[in-house]
C-alpha positions as CSV (number, residue, x, y, z in Angstrom):
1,X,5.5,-28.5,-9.9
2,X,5.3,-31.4,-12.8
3,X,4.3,-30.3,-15.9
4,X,1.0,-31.9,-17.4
5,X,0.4,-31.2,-20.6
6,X,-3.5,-30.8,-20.8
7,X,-3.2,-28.6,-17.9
8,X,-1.0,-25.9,-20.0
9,X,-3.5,-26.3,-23.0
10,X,-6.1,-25.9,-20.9
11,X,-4.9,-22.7,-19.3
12,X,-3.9,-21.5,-22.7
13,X,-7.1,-22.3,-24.3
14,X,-9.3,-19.9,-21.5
15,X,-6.8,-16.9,-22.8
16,X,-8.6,-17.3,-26.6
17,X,-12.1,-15.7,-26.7
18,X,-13.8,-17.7,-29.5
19,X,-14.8,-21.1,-29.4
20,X,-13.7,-21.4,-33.2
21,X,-10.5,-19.7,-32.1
22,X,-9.6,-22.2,-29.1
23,X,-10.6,-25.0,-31.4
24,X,-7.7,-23.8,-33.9
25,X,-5.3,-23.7,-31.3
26,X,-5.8,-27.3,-30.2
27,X,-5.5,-28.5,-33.6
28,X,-2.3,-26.8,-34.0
29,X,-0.5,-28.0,-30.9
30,X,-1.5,-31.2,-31.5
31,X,-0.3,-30.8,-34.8
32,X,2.8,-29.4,-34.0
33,X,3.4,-31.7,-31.2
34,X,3.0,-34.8,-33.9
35,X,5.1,-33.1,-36.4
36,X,8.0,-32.5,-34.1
37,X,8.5,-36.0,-32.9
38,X,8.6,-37.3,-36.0
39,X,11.1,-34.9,-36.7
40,X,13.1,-35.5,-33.7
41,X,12.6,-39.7,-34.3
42,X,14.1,-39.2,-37.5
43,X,17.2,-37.1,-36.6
44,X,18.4,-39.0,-33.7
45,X,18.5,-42.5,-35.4
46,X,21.1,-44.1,-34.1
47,X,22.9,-42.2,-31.5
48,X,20.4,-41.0,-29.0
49,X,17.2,-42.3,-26.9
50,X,13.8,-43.1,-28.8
51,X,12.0,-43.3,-26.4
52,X,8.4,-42.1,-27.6
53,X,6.5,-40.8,-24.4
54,X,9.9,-38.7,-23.3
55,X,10.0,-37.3,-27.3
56,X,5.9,-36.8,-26.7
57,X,6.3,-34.9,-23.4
58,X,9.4,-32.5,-24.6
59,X,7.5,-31.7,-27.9
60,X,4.7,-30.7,-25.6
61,X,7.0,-28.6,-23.6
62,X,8.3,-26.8,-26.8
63,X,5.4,-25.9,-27.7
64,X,4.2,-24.4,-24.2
65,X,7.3,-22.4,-24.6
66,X,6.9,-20.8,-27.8
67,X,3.5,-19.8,-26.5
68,X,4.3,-18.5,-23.2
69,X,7.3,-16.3,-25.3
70,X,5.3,-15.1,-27.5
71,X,6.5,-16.7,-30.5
72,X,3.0,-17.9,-31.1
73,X,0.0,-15.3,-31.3
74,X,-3.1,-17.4,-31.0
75,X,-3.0,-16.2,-27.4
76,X,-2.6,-12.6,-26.8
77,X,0.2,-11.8,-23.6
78,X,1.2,-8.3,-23.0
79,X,4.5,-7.3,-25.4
80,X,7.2,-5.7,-23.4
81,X,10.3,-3.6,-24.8
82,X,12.9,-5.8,-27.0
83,X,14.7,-8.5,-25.5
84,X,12.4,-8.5,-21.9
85,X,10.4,-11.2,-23.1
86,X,6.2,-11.1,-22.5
87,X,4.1,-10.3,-19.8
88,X,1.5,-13.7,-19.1
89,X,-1.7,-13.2,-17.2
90,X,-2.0,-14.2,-13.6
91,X,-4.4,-17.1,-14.1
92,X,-1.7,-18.7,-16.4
93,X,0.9,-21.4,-14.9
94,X,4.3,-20.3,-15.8
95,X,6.7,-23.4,-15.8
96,X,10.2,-23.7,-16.6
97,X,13.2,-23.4,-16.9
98,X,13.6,-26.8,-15.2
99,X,10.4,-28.8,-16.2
100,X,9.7,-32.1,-14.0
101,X,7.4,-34.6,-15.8
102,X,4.4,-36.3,-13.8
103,X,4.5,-39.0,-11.2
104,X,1.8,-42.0,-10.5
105,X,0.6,-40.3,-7.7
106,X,-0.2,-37.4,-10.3
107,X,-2.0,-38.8,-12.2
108,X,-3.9,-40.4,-9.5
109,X,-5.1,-37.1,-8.0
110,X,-6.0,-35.5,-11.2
111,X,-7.4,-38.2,-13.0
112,X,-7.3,-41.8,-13.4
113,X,-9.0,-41.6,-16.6
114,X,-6.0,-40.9,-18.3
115,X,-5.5,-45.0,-18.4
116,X,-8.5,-45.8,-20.2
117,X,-7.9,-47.0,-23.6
118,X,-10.1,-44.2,-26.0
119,X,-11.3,-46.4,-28.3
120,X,-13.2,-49.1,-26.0
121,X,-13.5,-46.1,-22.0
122,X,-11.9,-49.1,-20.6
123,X,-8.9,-50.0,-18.7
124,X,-6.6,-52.7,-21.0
125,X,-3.3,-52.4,-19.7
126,X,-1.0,-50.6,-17.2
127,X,2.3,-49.0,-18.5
128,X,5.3,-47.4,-16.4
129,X,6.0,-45.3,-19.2
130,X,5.4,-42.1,-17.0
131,X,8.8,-43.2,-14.6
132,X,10.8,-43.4,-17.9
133,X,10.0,-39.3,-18.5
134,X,13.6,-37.3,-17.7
135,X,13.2,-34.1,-16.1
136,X,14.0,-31.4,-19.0
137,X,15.7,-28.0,-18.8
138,X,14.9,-25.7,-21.8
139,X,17.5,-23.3,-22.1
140,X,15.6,-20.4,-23.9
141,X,16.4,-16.6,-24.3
142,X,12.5,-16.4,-22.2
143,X,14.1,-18.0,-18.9
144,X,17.5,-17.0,-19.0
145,X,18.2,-13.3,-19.8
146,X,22.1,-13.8,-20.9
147,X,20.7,-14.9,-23.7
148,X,19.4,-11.8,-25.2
149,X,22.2,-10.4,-25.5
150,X,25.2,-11.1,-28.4
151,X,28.1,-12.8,-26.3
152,X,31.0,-11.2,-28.4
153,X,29.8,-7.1,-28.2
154,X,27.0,-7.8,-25.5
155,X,24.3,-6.1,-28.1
156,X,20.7,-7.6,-28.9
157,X,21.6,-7.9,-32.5
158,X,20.5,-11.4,-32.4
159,X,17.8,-13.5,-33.7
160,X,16.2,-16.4,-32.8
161,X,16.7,-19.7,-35.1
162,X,14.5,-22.4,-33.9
163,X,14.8,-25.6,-31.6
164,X,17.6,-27.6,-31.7
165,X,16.9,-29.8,-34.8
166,X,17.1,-33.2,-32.7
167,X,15.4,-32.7,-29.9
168,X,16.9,-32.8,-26.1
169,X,20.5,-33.9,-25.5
170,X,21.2,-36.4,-22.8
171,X,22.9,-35.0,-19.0
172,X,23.9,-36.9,-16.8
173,X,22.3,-36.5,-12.9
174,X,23.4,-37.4,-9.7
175,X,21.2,-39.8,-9.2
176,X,18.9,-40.1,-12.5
177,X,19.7,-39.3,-16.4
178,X,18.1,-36.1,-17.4
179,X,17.6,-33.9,-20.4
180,X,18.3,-30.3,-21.8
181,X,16.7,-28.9,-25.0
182,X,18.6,-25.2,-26.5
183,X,17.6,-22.9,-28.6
184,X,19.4,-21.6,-31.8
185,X,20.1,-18.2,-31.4
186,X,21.4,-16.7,-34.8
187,X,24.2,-13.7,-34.2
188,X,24.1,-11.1,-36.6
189,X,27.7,-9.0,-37.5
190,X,28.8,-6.4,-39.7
191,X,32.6,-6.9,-41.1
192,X,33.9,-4.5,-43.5
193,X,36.5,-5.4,-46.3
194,X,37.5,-3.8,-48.9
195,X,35.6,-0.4,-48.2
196,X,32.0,-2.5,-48.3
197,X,30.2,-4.1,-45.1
198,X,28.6,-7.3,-45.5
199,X,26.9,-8.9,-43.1
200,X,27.7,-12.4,-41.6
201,X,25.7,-14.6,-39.2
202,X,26.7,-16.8,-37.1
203,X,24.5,-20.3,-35.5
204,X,24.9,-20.8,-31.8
205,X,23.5,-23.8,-30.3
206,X,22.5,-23.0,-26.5
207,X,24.0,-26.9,-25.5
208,X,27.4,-26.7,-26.8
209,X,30.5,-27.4,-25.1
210,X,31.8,-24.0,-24.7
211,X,29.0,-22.9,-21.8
212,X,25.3,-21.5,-22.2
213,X,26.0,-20.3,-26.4
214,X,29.1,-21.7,-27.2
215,X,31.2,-21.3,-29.8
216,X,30.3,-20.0,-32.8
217,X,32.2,-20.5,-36.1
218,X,35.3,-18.2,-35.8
219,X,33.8,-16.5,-33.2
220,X,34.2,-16.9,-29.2
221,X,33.5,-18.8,-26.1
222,X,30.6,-17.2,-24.8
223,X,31.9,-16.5,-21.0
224,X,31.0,-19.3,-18.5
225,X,30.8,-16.6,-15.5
226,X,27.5,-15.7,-17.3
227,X,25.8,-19.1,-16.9
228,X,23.3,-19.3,-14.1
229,X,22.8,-22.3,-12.0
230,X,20.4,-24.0,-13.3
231,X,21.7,-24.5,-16.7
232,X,24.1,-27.7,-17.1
233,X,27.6,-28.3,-18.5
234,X,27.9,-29.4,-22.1
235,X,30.8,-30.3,-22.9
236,X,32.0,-32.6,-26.2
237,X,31.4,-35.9,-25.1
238,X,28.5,-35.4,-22.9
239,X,26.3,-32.4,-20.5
240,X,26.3,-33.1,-16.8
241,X,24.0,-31.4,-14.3
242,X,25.4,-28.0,-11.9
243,X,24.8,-30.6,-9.0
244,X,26.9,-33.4,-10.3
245,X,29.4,-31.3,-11.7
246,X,29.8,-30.0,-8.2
247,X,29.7,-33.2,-6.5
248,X,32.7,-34.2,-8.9
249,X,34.6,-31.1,-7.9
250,X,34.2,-31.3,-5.0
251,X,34.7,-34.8,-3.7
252,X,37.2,-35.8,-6.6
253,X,40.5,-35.1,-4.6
254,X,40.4,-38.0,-1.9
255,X,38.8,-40.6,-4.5
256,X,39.5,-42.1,-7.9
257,X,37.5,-41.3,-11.2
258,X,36.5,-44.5,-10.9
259,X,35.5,-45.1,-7.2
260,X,33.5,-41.7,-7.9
261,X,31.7,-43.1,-10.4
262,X,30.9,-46.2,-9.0
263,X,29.3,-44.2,-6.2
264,X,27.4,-42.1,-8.7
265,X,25.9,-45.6,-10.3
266,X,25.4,-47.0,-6.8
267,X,22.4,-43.6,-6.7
268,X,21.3,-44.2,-10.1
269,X,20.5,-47.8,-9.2
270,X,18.7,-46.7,-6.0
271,X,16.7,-44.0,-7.9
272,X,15.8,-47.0,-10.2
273,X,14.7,-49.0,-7.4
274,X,12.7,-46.5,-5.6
275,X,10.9,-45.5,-9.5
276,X,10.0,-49.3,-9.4
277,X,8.4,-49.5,-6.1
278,X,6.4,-46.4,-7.1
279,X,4.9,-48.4,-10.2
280,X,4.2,-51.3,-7.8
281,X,2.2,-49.3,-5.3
282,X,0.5,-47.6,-8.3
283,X,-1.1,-50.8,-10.0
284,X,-1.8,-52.1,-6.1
285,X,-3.7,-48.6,-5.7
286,X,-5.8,-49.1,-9.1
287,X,-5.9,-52.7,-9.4
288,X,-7.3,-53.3,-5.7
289,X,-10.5,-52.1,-5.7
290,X,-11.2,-54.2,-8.3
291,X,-10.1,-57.5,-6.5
292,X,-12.1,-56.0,-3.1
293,X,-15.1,-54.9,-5.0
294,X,-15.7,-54.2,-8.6
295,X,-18.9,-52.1,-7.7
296,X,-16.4,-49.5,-5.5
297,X,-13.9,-49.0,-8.4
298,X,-14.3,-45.7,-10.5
299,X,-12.9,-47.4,-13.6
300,X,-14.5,-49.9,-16.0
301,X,-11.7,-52.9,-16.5
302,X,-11.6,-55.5,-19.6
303,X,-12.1,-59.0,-18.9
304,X,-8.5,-59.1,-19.3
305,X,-6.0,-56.2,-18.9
306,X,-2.1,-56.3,-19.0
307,X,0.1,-54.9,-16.2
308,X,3.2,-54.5,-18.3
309,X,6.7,-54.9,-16.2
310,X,9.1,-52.2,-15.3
311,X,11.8,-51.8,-17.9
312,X,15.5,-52.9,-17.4
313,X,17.9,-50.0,-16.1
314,X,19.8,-49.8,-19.5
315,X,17.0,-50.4,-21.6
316,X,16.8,-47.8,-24.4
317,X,13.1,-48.0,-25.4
318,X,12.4,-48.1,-21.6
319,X,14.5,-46.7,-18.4
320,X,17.4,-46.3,-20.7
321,X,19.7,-45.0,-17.7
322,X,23.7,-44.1,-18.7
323,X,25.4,-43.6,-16.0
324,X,28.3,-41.1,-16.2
325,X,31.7,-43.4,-17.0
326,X,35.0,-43.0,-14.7
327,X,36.7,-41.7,-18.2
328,X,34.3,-38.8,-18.4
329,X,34.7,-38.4,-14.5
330,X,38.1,-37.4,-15.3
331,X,37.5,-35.3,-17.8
332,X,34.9,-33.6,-16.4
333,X,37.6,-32.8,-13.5
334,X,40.7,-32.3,-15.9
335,X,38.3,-29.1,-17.6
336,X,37.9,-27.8,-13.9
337,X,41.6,-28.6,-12.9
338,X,42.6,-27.0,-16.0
339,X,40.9,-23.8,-14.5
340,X,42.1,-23.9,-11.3
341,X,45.5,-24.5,-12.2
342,X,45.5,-20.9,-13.9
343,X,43.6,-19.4,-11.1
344,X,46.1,-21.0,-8.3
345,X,49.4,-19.6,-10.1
346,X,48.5,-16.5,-10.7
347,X,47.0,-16.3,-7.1
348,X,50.4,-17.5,-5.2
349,X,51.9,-15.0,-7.3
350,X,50.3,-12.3,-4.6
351,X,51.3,-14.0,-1.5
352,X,54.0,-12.6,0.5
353,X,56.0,-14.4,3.5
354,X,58.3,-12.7,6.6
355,X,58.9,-16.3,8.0
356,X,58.9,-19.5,5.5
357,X,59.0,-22.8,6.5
358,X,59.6,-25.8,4.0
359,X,59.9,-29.5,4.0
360,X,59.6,-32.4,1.8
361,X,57.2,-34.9,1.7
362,X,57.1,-37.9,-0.4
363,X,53.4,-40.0,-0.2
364,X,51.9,-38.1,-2.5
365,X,55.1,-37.9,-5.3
366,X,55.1,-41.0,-5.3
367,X,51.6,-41.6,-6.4
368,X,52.1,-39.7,-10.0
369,X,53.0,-42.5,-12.3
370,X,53.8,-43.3,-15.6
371,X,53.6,-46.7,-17.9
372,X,56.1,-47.8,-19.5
373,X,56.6,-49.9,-22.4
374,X,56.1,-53.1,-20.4
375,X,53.0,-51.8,-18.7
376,X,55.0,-51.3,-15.7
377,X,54.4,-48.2,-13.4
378,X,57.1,-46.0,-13.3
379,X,58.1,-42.9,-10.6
380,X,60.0,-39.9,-12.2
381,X,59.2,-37.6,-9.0
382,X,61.8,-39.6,-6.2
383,X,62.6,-36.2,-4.7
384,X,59.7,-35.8,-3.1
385,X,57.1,-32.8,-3.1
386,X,58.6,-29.5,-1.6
387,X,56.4,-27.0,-0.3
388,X,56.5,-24.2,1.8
389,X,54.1,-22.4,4.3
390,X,54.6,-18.6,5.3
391,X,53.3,-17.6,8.8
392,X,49.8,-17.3,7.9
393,X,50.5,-20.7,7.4
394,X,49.2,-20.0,3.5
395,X,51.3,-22.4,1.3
396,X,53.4,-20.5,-1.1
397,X,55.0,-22.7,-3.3
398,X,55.3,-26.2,-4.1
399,X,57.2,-28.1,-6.6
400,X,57.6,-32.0,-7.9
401,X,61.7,-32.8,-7.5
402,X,63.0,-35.9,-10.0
403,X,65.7,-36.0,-6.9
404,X,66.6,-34.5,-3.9
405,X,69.5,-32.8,-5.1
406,X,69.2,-28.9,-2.9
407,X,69.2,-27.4,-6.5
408,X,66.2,-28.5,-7.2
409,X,64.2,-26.5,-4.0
410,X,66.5,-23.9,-4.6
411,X,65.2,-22.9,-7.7
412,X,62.1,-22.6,-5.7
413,X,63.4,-20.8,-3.5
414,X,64.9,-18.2,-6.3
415,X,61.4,-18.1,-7.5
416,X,60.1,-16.7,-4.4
417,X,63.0,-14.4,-4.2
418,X,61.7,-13.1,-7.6
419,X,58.1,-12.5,-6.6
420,X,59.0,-10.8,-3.0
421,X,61.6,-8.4,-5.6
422,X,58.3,-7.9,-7.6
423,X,56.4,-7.5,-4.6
424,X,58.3,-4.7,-2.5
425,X,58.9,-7.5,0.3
426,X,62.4,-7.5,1.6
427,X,64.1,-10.8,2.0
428,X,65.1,-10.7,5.5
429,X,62.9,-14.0,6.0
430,X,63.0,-16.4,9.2
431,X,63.8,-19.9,7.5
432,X,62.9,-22.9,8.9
433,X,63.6,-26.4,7.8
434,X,63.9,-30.0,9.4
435,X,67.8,-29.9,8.0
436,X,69.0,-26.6,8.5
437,X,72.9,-27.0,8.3
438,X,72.0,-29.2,5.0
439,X,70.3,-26.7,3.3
440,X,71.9,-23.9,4.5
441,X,74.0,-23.2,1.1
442,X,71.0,-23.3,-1.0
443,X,69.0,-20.8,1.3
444,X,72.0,-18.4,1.9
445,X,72.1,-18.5,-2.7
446,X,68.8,-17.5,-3.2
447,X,67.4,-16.2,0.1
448,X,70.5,-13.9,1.1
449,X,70.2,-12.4,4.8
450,X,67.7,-14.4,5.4
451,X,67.8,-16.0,8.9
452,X,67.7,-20.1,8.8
453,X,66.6,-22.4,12.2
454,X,65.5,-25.6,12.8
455,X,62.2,-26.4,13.9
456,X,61.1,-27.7,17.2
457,X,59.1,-31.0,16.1
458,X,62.1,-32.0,14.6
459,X,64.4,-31.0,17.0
460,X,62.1,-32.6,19.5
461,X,61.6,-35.8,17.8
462,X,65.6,-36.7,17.5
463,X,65.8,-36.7,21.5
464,X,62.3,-39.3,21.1
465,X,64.2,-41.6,19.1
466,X,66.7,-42.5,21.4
467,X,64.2,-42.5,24.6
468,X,64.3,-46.4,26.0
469,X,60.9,-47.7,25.4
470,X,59.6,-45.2,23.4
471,X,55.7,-44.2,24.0
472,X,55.9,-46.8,26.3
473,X,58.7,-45.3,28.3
474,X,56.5,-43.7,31.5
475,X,58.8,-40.5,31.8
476,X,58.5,-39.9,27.9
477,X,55.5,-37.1,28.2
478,X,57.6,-35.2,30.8
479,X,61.0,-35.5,28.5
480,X,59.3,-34.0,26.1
481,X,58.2,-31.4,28.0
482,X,61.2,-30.7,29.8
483,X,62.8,-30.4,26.2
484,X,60.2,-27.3,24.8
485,X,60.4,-26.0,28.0
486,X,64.4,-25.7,27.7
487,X,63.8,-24.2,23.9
488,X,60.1,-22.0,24.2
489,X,59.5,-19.2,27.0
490,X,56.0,-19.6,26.3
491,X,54.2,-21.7,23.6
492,X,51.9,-20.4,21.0
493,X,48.5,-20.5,22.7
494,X,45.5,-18.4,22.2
495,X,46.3,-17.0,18.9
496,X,49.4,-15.8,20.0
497,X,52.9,-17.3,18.5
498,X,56.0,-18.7,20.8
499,X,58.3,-16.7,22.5
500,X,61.9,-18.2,22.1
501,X,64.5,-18.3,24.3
502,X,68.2,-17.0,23.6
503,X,70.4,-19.7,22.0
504,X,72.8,-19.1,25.5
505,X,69.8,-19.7,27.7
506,X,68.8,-22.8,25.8
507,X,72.1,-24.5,25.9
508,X,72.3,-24.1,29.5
509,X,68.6,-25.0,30.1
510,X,68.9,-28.1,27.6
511,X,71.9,-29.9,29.4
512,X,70.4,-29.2,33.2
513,X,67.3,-31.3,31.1
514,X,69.7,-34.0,29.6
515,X,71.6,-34.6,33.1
516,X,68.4,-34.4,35.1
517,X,67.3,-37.7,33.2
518,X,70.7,-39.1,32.9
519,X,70.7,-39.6,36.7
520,X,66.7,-41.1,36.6
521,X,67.8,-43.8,34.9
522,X,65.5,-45.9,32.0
523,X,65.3,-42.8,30.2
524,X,68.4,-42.4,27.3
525,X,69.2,-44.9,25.8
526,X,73.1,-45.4,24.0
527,X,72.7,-43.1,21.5
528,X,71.5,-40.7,23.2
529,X,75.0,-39.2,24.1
530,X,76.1,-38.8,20.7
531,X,72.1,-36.9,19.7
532,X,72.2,-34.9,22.4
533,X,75.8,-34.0,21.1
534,X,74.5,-33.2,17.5
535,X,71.5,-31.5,18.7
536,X,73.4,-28.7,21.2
537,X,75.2,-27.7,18.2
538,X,72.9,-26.9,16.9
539,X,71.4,-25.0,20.0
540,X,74.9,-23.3,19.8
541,X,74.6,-21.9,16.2
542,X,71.6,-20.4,17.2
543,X,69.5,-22.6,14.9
544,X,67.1,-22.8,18.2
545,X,66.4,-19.0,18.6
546,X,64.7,-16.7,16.4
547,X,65.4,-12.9,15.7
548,X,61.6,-11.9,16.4
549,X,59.0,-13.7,18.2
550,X,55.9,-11.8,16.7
551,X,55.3,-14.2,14.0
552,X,54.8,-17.6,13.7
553,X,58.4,-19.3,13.0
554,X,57.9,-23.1,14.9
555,X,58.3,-25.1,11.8
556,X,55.2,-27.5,12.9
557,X,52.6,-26.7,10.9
558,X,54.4,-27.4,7.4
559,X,54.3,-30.9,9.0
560,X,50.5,-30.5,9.5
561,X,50.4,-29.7,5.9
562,X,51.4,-32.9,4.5
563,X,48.2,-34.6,5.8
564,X,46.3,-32.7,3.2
565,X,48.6,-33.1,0.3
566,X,48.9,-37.1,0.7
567,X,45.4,-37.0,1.0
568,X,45.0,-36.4,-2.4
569,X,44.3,-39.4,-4.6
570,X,44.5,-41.2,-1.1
571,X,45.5,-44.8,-1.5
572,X,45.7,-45.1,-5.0
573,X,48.5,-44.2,-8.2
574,X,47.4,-40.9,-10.3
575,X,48.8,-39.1,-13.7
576,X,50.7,-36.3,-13.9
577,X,47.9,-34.1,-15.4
578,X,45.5,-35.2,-13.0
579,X,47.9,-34.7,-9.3
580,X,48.8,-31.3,-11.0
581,X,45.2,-29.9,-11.0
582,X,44.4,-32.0,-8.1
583,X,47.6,-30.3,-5.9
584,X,46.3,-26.7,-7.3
585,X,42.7,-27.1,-6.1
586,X,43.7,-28.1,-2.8
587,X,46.3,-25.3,-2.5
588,X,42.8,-23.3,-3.5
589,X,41.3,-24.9,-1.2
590,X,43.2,-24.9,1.9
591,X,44.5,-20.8,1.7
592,X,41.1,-19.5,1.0
């Protein structure tokens, strides 16, 4: 519901008794009104938006506030115990703590009087000042309870200091500029020195950076967990609204800053556009009965009245829209990553693993770049990303490698031999990698007992390499099959994980499938002796079987993995910063 001003002092006004009484009050709120924007006009000279009927309306809304909180007492509301605020009559509207100004079509259905000029009762001009009004949220100790209370011993020994002494600060919207006006809240402390207490106060504004109180002067954050959802995010540079902060959060990871802001302008501007039409239909809706009729038309007009245009999208005195910038995009998302990069350490901390599978991938290393001196981008991560899934398929580690070198993993790998120590877990782990025999030394130094096999896509994929044709070899589906069926008694299906055969049964079972399409024909190509030499000793070493088949130990869905992680930043070089929070949120994101 929009927030009219003479309605509010009109329902405030039936609460006095006396006519003298009611009189008084409207003086003073217009008084007050008058004297606040000129207060506000003064202090934001310079760095913030003048524009009058936005000031006008806000100092309006201030002043409904401090009547419906009973910081006034012209009109008498019931006074509950400290710190629960006041009890308003039913027949009063209760706004807040999100206030949406009036539309056109508002102003039509109350009353198109409003337009008339006061000195002449006639209509002289049209304005589209109404569409430049911001919606405002007033972030009072009345609307939001967590304000009552002192953030750093959660006691009411607080006081209230006024308004914020220039008016409402600018947030950004998702798809139109908004405003939020705080309260100073004055906290009141005891310290003792020298065997006397003295008491200190400290000023917190409601719209600082640090969350809903901020921080005070040698005092403490007040805690964000706190803030409900309607209040925005203030940070140093500028506030941003829950929604758009969400929409950064959460579709930040496959764009750029920049590509998301673009998108965010591309809203504003159709917001803009769709405010303009609005103003067009309005002067067609007054103006035409006029041009029709002039007998049929409620209002008088002059002999010559102005339609004034719609403003420019940046203009200050008019639409003054400021779309959020890429810059703030990212720092916007470097505060949340900064977050989540805590909250996903200490969270893979907790997770445990009986089978592990690991692999490297390289896409998204090789997006973190650096410039050099020359502008040039550099790489400094050429070993790839190594990460592991356990057989929840939960990823449980992951690291950036300047090289491939098997001491870099491996010091991975100690890690997780540390946490499972910490943990109770033994290490008696089923290993699986795309290079067993390679990595074998590395696994056997910091994973001891642990069992290490290759996994089937890979295993799979080296006889599909050396198939003539390829995928456009007809017998190539059946090969394939052939060569799981020679390795897997049953697949995983149905929630249930693979059942492996012995490593003597698959060696027998895996050259009855290599001679059966020797003698085809059109199936191997040359190499195909010497890889199906490699691959039975493996077979032969066991790297095929697995010492338990009641967990999942195939190996494929590490693969599966790397999807999401080179989705990240898709397309497009990143920092180091930002793929480090970026690769924490999705771990985040794709375990829980």
């Amino acid at each position: 519901m929009a927030f009219h001003p003479e309605v509010a002092i009109a329902g405030l006004r039936a609460l006095i008794p006396t006519t003298s009484e009611q009189a008084a009050f409207e003086d003073e709120w217009e008084r007050n009104v008058t004297t606040r924007v000129k207060s506000w006009t003064v202090a934001r000279q310079g760095h913030q938006s003048l524009q009058h009927e936005q000031l006008q309306w806000e100092a309006h809304v201030v002043e409904y506030v401090n009547y419906i909180s009973c910081s006034k007492s012209a009109v008498k509301t019931t006074q509950t115990k400290k710190g629960a605020g006041c009890k308003v009559p039913g027949g009063l509207p209760i706004w807040g703590p999100v206030f949406n100004p009036p539309s056109f079509s508002d102003i039509l259905r109350r009353d198109s009087h409003v337009l008339l000029n006061r000195a002449t009762g006639k209509l002289d001009e049209i304005k589209p000042d109404v569409a430049y009004i911001r919606r405002l949220t007033v972030i009072h100790p009345y609307y939001f309870k967590s304000l009552q209370r002192c953030p750093r011993n959660a006691t009411h020994n607080i006081a209230n200091d006024g308004w914020q002494s220039t008016g409402s600060r600018d947030v950004h919207g998702v798809s139109q500029e908004e405003a939020a006006i705080g309260y100073q809240i004055r906290q009141m402390s005891q310290l003792q020195g020298g065997g006397d207490k003295r008491e200190v106060s400290y000023i917190l504004l409601c719209t600082h950076q640090f969350g809903v109180l901020g921080r005070a002067q040698a005092g403490l954050p007040y805690p964000s967990a706190k803030c409900t959802g309607e209040i925005p995010h203030f940070f140093h540079r500028c506030a941003l609204t829950r929604d758009l902060f969400n929409m950064i959060v959460e579709l930040r990871m496959p764009l750029t800053a920049m590509g998301m802001a673009t998108h965010i302008k591309q809203l504003h501007l159709l917001q803009y556009h769709q405010k303009q039409l609005e103003y067009l239909q309005f002067v067609e809706e007054v103006v035409s009965p006029l041009q029709k009729d002039s007998s049929q038309s409620k209002l008088v007009f002059s002999h010559q009245f102005t339609v004034h245009p719609f403003s420019a999208p940046r203009n200050p005195k008019g639409y003054s829209d400021n779309v959020i910038s890429h810059d703030m995009v990212t720092e916007v998302y470097a505060h949340f990553g900064s977050l989540r990069l805590q909250e996903s350490s200490k969270y893979m901390q907790t997770l445990e693993a009986a089978s592990l599978s690991f692999d490297h991938t390289f896409r998204v290393a090789r997006k973190a770049t650096i410039v050099a001196k020359d502008g040039k981008r550099e790489r400094v991560w050429k070993g790839g990303m190594f990460s592991a899934v356990n057989e929840k398929n939960e990823i449980v580690l992951y690291r950036f490698c300047q090289s491939g070198a098997n001491d870099k993993f491996g010091e991975s790998l100690a890690g997780m031999r540390q946490r499972l120590e910490i943990l109770g877990v033994p290490f008696d782990l089923i290993v699986v990698a795309c290079n067993c025999c390679t990595v074998a030394a590395a696994v056997e130094k910091n994973l001891p007992g642990s069992f290490l096999g290759l996994d089937l896509k890979h295993f799979k994929g080296r006889y599909e390499a050396v198939i003539v044709g390829g995928v456009h070899n007809p017998h190539r589906a059946a090969v394939l099959r052939d060569i799981v069926d020679a390795i897997l008694e049953s697949p995983a299906e149905d929630g249930r994980p693979a059942k492996w055969r012995q490593k003597e049964e698959q060696e027998i079972m895996l050259e009855a499938m290599y001679q059966k399409w020797l003698t085809c024909g059109k199936v191997w190509s040359e190499a195909a002796a010497r890889a199906h030499a490699i691959q039975m000793g493996h077979v032969r070493k066991g790297c095929l079987s697995r010492p338990r088949s009641d967990i999942w130990s195939d190996g494929s869905r590490i693969e599966g993995s790397h999807k999401g992680w080179n989705s990240l930043q898709r397309a497009n070089p990143s920092g180091y910063q930002t793929i480090l929070f970026l690769a924490s949120d999705h771990v985040l994101r794709r375990n829980i």
